[in-house]
NULO-697544 format. One record per residue: residue in three letters; chain; x, y, z of N, C-alpha, C in turn. Coordinates in nm, 4 decimals, m for minus. Example, Ala and Ser with C-alpha at 12.3 -4.5 7.8 and 13.67 -1.06 7.14 Angstrom:
REM NULO-697544
[r ALA, A, [1.3190, m0.5690, 0.7800], [1.2300, m0.4500, 0.7800], [1.3200, m0.3300, 0.7800]];
[r SER, A, [1.2850, m0.2250, 0.7080], [1.3670, m0.1060, 0.7140], [1.2900, 0.0030, 0.7870]];
END
This chain:
REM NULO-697544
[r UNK, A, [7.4465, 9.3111, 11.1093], [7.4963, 9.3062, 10.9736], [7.3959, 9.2279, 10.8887]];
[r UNK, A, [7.3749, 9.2680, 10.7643], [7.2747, 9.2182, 10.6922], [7.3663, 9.1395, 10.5693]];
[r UNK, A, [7.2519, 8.9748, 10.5569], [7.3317, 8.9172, 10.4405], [7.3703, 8.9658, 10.3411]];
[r UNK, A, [7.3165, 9.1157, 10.2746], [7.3630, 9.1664, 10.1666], [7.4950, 9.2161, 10.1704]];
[r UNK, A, [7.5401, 9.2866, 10.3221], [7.6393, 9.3089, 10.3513], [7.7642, 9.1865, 10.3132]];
[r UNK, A, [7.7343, 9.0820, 10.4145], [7.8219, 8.9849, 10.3986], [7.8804, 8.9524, 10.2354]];
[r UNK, A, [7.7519, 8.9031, 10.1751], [7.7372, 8.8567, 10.0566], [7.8622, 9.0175, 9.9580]];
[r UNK, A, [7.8173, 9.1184, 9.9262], [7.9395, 9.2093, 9.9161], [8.0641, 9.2395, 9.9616]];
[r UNK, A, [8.0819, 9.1173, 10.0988], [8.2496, 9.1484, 10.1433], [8.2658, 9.0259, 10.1088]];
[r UNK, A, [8.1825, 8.9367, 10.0856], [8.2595, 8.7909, 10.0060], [8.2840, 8.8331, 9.8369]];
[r UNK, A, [8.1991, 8.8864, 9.7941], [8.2222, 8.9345, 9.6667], [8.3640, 8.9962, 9.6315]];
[r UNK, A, [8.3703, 9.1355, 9.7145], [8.4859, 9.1989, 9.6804], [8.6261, 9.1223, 9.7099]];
[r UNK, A, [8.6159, 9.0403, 9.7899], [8.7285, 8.9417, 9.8358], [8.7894, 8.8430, 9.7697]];
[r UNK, A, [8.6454, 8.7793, 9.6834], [8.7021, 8.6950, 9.5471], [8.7652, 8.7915, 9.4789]];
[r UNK, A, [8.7164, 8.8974, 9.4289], [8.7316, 8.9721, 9.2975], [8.8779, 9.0453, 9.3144]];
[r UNK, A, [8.9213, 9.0028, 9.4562], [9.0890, 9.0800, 9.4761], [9.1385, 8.9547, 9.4481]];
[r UNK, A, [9.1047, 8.8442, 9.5344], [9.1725, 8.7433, 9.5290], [9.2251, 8.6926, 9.3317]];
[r UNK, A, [9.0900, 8.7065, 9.2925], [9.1435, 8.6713, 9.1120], [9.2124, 8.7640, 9.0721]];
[r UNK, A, [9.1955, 8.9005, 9.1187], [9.3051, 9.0102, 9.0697], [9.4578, 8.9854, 9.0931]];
[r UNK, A, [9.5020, 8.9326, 9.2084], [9.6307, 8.8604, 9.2443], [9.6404, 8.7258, 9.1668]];
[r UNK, A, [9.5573, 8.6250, 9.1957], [9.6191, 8.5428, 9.0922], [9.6387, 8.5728, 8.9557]];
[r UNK, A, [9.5687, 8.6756, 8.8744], [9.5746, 8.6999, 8.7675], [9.7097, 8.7394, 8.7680]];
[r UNK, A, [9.7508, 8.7587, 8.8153], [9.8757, 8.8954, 8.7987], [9.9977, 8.7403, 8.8149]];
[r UNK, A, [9.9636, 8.6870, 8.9132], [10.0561, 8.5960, 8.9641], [10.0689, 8.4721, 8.8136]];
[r UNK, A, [9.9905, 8.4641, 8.7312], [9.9603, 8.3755, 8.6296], [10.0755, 8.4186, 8.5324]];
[r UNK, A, [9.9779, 8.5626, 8.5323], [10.1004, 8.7236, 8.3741], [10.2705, 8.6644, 8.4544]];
[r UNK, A, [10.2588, 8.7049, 8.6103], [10.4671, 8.5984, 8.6172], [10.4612, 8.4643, 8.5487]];
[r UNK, A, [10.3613, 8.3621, 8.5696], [10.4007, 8.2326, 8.5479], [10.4715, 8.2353, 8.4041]];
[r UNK, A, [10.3935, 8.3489, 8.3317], [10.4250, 8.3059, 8.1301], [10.4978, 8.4133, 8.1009]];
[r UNK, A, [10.5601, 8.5068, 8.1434], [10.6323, 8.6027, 8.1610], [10.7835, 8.5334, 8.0927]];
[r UNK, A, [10.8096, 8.5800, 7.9970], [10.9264, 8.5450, 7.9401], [11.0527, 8.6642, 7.9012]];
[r UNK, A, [10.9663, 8.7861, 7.8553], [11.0930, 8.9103, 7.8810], [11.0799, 9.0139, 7.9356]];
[r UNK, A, [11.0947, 9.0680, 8.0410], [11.0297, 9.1426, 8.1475], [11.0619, 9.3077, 8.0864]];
[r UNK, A, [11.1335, 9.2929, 7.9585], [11.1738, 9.4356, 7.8954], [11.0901, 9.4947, 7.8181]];
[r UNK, A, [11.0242, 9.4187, 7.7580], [10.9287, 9.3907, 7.6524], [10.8021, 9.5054, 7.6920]];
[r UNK, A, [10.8089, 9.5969, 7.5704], [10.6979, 9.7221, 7.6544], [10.5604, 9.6488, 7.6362]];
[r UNK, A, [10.5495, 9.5834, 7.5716], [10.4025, 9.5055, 7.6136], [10.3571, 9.4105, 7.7269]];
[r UNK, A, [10.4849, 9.3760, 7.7823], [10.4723, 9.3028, 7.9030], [10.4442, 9.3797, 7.9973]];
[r UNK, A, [10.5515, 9.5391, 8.0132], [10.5135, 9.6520, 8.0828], [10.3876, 9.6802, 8.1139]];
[r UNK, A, [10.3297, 9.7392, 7.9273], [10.2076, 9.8022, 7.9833], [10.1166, 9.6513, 8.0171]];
[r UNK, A, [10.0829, 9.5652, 8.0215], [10.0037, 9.4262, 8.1162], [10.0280, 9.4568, 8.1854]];
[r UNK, A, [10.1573, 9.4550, 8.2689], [10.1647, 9.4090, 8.4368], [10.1338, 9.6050, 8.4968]];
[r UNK, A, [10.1165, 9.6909, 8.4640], [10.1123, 9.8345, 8.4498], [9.8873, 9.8264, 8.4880]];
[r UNK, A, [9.8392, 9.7809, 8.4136], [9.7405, 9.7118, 8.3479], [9.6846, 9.6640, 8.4957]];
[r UNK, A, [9.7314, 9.5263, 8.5261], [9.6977, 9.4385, 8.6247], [9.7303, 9.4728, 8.7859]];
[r UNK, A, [9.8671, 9.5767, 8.7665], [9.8333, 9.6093, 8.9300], [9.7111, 9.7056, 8.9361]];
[r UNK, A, [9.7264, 9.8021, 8.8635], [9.5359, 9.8933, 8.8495], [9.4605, 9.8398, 8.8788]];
[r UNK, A, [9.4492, 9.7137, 8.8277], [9.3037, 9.6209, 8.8683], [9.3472, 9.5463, 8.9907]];
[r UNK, A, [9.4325, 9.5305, 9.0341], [9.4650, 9.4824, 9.1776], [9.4515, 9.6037, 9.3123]];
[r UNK, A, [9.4818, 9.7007, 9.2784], [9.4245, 9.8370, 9.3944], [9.3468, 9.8526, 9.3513]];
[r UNK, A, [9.2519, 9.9079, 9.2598], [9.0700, 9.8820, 9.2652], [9.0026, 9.7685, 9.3383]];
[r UNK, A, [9.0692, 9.6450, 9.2792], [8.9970, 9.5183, 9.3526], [9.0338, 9.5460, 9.5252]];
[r UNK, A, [9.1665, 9.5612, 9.5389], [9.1462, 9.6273, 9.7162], [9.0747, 9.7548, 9.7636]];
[r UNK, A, [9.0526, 9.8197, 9.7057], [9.0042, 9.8954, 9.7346], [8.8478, 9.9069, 9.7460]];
[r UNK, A, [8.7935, 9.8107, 9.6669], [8.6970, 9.7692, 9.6725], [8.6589, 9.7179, 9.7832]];
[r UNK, A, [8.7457, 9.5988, 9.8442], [8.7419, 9.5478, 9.9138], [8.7149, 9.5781, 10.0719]];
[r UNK, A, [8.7994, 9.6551, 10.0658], [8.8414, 9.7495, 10.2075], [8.6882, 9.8499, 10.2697]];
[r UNK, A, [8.6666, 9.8911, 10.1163], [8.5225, 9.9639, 10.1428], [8.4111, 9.9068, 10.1944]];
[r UNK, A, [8.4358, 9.7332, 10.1423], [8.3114, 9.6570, 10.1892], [8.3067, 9.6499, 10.2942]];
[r UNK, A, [8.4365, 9.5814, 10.3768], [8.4610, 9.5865, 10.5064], [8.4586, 9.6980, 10.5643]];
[r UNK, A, [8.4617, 9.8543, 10.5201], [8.4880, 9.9370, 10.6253], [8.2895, 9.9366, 10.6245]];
[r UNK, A, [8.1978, 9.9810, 10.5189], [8.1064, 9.9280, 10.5161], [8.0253, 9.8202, 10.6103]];
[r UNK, A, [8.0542, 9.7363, 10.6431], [8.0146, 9.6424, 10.7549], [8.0581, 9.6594, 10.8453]];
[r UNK, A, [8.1613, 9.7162, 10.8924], [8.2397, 9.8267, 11.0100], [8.3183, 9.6935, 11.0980]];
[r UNK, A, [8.3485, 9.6446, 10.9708], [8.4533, 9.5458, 11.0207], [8.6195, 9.6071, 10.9738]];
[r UNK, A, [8.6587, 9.6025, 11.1239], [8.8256, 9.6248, 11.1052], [8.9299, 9.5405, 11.1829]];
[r UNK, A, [9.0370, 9.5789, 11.1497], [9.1319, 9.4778, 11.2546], [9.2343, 9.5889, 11.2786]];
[r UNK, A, [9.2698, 9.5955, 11.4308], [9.4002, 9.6994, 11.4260], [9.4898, 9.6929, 11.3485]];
[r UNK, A, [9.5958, 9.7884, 11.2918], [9.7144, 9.7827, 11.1972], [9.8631, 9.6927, 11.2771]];
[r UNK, A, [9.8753, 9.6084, 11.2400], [10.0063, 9.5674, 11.2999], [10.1218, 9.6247, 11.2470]];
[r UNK, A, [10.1060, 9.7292, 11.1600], [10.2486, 9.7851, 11.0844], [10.2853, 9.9302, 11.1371]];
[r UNK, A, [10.3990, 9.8997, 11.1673], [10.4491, 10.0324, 11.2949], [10.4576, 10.1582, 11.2296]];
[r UNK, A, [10.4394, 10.1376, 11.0929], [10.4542, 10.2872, 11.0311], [10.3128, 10.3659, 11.0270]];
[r UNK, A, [10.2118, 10.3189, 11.0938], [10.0906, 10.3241, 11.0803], [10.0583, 10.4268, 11.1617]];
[r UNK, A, [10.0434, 10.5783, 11.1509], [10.0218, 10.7181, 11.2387], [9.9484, 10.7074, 11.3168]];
[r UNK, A, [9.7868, 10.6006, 11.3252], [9.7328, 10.5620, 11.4384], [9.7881, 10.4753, 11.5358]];
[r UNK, A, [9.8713, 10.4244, 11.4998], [9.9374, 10.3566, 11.6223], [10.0358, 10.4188, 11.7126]];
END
């Protein structure tokens, strides 16, 4: 594995990780959850939270790092 590798699965890993706290912040100040502008944000921020995984996942599949699925609904298992 080459440091560029690494260096891109640490990358994509922050860039999920701030995608979740971001989102987790939009709950902290979250005051009317009816509110279509609150909608389209949190509408908004999970998008950028499955890109940021998805990103992620690529890096790692990329470095051909995996971990078996522990979730039984999982067709390879």
């Amino acid at each position: 594995m080459t440091d560029k590798t690494i260096i891109a699965i640490r990358e994509a890993a922050a860039a999920y990780a701030e995608a979740v706290r971001t989102t987790q912040r939009f709950f902290d100040r979250l005051e009317d959850s009816t509110d279509p502008s609150a909608l389209i944000e949190y509408a908004t921020l999970v998008e950028r939270e499955k890109e940021a995984e998805e990103a992620r996942l690529d890096a790692l599949e990329a470095a051909g790092i995996e971990a078996p699925s522990i979730d039984e609904s999982d067709p390879d298992n």
